[in-house]
Backbone bond lengths (Angstrom), bond angles and torsions (degrees), N, CA, C in turn:
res aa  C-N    CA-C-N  psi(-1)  N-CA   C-N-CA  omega(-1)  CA-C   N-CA-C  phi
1 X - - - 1.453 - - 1.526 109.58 -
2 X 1.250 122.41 98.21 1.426 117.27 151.36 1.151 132.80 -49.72
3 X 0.912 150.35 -69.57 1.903 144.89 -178.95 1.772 96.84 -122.00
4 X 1.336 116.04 77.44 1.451 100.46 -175.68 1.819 100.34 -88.23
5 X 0.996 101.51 170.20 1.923 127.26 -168.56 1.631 84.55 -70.00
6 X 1.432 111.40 139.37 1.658 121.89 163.21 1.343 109.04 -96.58
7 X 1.059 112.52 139.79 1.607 112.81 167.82 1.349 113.45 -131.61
8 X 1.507 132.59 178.25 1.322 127.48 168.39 1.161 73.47 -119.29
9 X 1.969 112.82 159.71 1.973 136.58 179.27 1.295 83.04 -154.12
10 X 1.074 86.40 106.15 2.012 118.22 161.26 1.356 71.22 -62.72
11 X 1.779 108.10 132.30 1.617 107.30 150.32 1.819 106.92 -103.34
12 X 1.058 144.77 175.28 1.119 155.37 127.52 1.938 131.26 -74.81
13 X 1.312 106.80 -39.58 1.370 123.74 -142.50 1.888 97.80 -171.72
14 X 1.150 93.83 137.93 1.575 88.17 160.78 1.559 118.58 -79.97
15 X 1.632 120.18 -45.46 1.295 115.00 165.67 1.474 107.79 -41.92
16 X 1.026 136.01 -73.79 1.637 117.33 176.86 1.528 135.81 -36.76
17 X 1.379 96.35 -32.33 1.234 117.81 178.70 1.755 122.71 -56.42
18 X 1.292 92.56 -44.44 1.867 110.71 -152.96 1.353 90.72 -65.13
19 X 1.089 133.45 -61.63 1.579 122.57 -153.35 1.615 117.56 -81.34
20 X 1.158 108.88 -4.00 1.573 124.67 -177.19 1.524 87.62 -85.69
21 X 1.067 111.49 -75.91 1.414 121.18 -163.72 1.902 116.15 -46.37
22 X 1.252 103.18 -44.62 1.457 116.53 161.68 1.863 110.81 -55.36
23 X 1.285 110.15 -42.67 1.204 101.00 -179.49 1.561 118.75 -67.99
24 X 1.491 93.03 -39.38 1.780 106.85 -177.79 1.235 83.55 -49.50
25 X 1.279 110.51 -102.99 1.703 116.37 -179.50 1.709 124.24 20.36
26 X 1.467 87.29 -77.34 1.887 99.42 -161.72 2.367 85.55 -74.76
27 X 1.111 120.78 19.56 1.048 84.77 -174.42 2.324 87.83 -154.41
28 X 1.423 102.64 53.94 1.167 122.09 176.46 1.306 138.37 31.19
29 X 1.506 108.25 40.26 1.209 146.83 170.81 1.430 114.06 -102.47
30 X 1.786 128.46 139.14 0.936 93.69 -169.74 2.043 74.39 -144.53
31 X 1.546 93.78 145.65 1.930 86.27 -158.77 1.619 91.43 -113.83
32 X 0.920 118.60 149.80 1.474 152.82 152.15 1.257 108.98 -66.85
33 X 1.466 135.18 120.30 1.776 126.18 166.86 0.777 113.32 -120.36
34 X 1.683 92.23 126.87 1.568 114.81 -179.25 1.678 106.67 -102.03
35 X 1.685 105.75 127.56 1.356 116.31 177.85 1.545 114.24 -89.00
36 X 1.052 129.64 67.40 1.701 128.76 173.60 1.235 131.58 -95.17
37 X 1.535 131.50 51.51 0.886 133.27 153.68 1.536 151.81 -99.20
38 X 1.353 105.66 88.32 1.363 101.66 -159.02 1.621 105.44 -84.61
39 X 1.216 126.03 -24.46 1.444 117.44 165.46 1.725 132.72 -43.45
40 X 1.326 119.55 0.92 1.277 137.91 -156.09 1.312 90.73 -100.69
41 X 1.536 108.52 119.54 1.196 130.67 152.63 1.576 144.44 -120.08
42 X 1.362 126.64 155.99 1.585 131.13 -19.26 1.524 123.75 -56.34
43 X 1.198 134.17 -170.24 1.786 120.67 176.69 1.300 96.52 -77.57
44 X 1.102 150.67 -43.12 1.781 139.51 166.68 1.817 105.26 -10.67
45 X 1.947 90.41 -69.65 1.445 105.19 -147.55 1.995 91.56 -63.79
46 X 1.403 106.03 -31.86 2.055 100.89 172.55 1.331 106.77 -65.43
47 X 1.716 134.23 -56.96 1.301 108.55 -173.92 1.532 120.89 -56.03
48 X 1.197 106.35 -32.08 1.631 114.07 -175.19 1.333 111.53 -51.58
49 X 1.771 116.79 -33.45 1.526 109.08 -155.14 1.707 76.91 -114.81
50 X 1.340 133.23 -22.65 1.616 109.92 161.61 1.566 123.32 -54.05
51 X 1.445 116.99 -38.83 1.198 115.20 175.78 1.431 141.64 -67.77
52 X 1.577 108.70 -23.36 1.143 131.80 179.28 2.144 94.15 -86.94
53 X 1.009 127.01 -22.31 1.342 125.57 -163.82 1.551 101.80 -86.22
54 X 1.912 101.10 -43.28 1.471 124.29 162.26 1.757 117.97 -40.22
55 X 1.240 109.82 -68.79 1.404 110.77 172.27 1.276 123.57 -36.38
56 X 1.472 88.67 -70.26 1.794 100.18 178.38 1.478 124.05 -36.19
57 X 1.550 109.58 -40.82 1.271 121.16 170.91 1.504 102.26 -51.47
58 X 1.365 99.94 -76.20 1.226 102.68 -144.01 1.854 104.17 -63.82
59 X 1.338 109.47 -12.44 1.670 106.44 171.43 1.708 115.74 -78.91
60 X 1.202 118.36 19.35 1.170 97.45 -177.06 1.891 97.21 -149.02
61 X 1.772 93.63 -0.60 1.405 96.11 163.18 1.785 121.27 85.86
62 X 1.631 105.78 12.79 1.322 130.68 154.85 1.759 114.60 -82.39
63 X 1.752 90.03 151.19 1.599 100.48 -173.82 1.340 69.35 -97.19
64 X 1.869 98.48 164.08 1.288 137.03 -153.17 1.829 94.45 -162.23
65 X 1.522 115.72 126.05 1.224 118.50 171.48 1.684 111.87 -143.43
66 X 1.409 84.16 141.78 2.187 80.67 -145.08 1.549 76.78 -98.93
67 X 1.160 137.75 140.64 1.390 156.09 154.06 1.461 115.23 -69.26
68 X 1.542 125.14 150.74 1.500 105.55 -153.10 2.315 86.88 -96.00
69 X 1.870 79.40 152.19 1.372 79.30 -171.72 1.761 104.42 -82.95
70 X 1.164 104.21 156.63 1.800 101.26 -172.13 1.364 85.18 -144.65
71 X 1.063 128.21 120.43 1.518 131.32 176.34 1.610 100.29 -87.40
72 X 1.720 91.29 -78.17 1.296 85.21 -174.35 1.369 141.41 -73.28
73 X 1.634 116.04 18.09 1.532 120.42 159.85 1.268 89.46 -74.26
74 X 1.487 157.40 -93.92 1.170 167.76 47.16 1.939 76.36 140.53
75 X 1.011 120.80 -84.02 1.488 131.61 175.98 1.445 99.31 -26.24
76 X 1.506 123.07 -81.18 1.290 119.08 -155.74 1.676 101.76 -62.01
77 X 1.890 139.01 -31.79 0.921 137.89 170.05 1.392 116.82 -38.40
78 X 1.594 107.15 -51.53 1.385 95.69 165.18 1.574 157.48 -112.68
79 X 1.986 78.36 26.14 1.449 81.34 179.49 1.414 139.32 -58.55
80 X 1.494 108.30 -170.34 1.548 110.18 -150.38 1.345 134.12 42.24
81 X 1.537 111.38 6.25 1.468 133.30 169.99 1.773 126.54 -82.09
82 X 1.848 102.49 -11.34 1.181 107.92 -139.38 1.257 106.95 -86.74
83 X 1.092 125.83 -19.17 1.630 139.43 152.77 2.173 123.40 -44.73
84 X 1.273 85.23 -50.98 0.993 85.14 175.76 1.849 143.91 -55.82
85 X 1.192 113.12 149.09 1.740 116.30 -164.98 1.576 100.82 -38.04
86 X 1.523 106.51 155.59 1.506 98.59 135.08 1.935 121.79 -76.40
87 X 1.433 91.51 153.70 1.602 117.12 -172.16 1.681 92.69 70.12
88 X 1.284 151.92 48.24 1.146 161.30 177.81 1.536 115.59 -116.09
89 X 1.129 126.90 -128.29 1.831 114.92 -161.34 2.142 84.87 -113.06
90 X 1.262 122.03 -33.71 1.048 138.37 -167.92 1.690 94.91 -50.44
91 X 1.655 113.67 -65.07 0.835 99.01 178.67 1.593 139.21 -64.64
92 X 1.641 100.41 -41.98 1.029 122.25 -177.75 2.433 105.72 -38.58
93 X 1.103 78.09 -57.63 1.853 104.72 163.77 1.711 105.65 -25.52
94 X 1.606 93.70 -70.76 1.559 123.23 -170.95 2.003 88.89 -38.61
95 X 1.326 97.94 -83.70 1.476 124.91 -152.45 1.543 88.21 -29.37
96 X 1.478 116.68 -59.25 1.487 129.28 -159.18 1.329 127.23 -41.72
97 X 1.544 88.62 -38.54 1.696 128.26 -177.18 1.922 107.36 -62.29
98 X 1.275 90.11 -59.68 1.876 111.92 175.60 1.459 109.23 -63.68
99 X 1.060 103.69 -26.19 2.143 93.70 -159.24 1.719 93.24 -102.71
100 X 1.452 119.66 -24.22 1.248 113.42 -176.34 1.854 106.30 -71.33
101 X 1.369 92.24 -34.89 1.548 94.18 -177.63 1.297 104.81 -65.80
102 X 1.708 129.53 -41.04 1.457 115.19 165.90 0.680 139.44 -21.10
103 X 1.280 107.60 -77.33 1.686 139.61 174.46 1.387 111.84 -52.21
104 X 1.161 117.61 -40.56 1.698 112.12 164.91 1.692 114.92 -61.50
105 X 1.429 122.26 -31.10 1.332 124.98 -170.21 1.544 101.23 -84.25
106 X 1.535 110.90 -36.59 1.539 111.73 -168.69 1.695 99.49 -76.45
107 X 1.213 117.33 -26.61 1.432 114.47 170.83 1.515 110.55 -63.44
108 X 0.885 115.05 -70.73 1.795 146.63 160.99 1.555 112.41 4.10
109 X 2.307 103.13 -58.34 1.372 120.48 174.81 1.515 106.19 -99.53
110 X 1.647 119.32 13.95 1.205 91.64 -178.75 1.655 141.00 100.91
111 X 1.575 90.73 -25.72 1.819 114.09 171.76 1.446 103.32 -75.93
112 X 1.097 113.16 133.55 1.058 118.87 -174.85 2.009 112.49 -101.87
113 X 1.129 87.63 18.66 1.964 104.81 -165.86 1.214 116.78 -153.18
114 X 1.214 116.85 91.76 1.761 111.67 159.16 1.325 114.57 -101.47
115 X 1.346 114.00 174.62 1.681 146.61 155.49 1.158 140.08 -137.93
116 X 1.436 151.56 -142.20 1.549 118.52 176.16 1.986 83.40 176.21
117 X 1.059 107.82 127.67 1.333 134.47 -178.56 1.904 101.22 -74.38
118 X 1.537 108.70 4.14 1.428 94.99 176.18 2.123 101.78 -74.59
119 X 1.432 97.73 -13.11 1.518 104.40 -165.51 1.665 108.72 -85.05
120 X 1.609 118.47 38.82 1.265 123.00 -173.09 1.893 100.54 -152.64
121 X 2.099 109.64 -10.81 1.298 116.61 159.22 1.735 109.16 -45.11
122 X 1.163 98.24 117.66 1.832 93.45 148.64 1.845 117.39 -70.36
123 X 1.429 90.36 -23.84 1.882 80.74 173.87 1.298 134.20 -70.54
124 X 1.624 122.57 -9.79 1.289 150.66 -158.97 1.090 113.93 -118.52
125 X 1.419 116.11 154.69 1.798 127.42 -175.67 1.224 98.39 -114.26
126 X 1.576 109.43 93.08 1.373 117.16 148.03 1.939 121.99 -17.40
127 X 1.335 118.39 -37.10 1.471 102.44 164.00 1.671 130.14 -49.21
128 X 1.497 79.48 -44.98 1.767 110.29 -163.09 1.409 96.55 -66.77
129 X 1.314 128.04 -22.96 1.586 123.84 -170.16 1.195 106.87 -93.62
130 X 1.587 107.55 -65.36 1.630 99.30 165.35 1.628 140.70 -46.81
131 X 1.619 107.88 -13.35 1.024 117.99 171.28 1.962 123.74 -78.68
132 X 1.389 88.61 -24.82 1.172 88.40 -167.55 2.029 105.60 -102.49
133 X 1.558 111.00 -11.03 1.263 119.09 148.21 1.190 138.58 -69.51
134 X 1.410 130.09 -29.63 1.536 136.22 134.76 1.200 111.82 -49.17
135 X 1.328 124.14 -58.99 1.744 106.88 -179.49 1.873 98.96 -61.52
136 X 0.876 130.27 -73.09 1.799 121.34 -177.01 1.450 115.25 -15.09
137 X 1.562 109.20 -61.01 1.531 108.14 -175.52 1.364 104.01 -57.87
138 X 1.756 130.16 -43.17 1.310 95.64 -168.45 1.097 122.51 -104.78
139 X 1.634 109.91 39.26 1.777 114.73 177.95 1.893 86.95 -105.20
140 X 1.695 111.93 12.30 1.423 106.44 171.79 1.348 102.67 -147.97
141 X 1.460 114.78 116.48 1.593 116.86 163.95 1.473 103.76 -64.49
142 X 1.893 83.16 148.20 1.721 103.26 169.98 1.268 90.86 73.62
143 X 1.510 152.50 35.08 1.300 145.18 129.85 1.498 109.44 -103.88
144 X 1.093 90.22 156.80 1.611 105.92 170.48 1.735 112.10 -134.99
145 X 1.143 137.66 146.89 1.592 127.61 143.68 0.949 136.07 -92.88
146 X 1.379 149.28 142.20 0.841 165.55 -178.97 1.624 106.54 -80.22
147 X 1.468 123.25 105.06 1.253 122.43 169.99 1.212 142.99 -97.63
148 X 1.513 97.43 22.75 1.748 126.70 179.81 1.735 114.50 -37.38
149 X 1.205 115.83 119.28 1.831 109.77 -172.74 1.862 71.59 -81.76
150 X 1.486 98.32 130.50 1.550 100.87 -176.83 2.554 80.73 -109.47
151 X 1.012 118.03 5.76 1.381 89.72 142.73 0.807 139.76 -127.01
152 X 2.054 124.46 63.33 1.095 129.83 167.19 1.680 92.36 -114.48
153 X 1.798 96.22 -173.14 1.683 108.13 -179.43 1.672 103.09 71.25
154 X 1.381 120.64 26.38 1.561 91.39 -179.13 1.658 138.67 84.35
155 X 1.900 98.02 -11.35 1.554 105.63 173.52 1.361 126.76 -75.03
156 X 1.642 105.93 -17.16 1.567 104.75 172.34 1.749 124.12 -105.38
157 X 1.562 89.32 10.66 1.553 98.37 158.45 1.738 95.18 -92.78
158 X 1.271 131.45 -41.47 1.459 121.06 -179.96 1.154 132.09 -72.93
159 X 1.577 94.89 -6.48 1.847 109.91 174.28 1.619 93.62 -81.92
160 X 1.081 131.08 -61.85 1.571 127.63 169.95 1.408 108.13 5.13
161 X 1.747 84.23 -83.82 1.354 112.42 -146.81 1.824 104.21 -83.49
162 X 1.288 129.17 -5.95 1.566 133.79 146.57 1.309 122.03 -73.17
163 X 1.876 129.90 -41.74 1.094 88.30 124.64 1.727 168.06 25.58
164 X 1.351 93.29 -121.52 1.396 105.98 172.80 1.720 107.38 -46.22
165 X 1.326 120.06 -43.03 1.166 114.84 -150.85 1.845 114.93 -84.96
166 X 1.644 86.61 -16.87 1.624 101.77 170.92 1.445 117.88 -97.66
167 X 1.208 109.36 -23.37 1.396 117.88 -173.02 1.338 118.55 80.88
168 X 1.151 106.02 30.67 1.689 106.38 -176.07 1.787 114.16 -75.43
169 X 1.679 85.73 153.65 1.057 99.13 -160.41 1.972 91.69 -73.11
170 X 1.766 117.17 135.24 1.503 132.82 -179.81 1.484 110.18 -110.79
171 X 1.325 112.73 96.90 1.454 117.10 164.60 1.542 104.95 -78.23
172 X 1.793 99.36 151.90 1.270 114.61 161.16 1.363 145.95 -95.37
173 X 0.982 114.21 9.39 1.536 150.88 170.50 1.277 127.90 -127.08
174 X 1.603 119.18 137.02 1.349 114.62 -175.67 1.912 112.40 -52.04
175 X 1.430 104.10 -62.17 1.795 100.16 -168.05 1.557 125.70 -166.71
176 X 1.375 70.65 -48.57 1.666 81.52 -171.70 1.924 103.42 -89.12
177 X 1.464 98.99 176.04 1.395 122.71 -172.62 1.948 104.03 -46.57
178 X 1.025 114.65 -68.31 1.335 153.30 162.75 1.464 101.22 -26.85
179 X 1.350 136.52 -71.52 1.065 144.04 167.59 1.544 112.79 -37.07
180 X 1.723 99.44 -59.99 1.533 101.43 -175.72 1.387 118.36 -43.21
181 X 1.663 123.78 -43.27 1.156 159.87 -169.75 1.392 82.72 -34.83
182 X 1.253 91.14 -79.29 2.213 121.46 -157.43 1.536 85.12 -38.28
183 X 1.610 121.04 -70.89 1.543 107.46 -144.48 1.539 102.64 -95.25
184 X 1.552 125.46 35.39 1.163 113.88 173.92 1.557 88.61 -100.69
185 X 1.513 124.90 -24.19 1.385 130.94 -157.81 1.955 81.05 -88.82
186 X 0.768 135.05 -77.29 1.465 145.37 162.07 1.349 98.53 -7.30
187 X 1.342 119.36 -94.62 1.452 105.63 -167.45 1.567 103.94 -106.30
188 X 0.817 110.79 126.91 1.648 122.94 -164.75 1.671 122.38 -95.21
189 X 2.156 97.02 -33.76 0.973 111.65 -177.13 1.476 113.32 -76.19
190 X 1.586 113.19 -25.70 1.408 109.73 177.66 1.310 113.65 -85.93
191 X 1.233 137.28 -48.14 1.445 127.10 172.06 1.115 125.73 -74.14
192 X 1.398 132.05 90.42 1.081 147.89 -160.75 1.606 132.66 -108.07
């Protein structure tokens, strides 16, 4: 790549991660990962999915900048939310929280473009993300987002199969407390 495109990629997860990043890649973009998730619960289940996001970086020779985790600011951000569904106002809340911090960092280094690998979750409403990444960029001049549905074209058959091929570690729940809730009631047989 001679002069490839900078971006900031909110990561979530490395499984989310891999096939975006491969795409950036093979297609002269070259992303910066930003680790901002402070909604992730317990701190186990965040170092676990920082480290696996860590590797990845560092195997393919991307900077990676882990944002400090704050749980419990993250809590009071969304209180009186805590009841609420997943893909509901809770999240919508969540996203706002993450993408603003982007957009402050992508301002911060200078990128003038982020996106965020939450937009390749099957647990998430692609509205709710893009909504809350348009509002981010313009609580920051000189950003823009990128509102790419990063699971069309075949990337979440290649998220599969990157995955499998890395062995990354696959949570079943987006992060937070709340979430866990949903898919312990959801899948019952695995959390046991």
């Amino acid at each position: 790549m001679a002069n490839p495109q900078p971006i900031l990629l909110h990561c979530c997860c490395a499984p989310c991660s891999s096939a975006i990043i491969e795409w950036m890649l093979n297609n002269d973009i070259r992303p910066t990962l930003y680790y901002c998730n402070p909604n992730i619960y317990p701190e186990q289940e965040y170092l676990i999915r920082k480290n696996e996001c860590t590797k990845y970086a560092q195997k393919l020779g991307l900077d990676i900048i882990d944002d400090d985790y704050d749980h419990t600011t993250w809590l009071t951000s969304i209180g009186g939310l805590e009841n609420e569904p997943e893909r509901g106002k809770r999240c919508l809340q969540c996203f706002k929280i993450r993408l603003l911090r982007t957009a402050r960092k992508a301002a911060e280094l200078g990128i003038p473009s982020f996106t965020t690998t939450l937009a390749s979750s099957r647990w998430k409403s692609l509205d709710q993300i893009n909504e809350a990444g348009h509002w981010a960029a313009s609580q920051v001049p000189g950003t823009s987002f990128n509102d790419r549905n990063w699971r069309k074209g075949g990337l979440q058959q290649r998220r599969n199969e990157l995955l499998k091929e890395n062995g990354f570690y696959n949570q079943l729940y987006c992060g937070c407390e709340f979430s866990l809730e949903a898919a312990k009631k959801k899948f019952p047989d695995i959390f046991k």
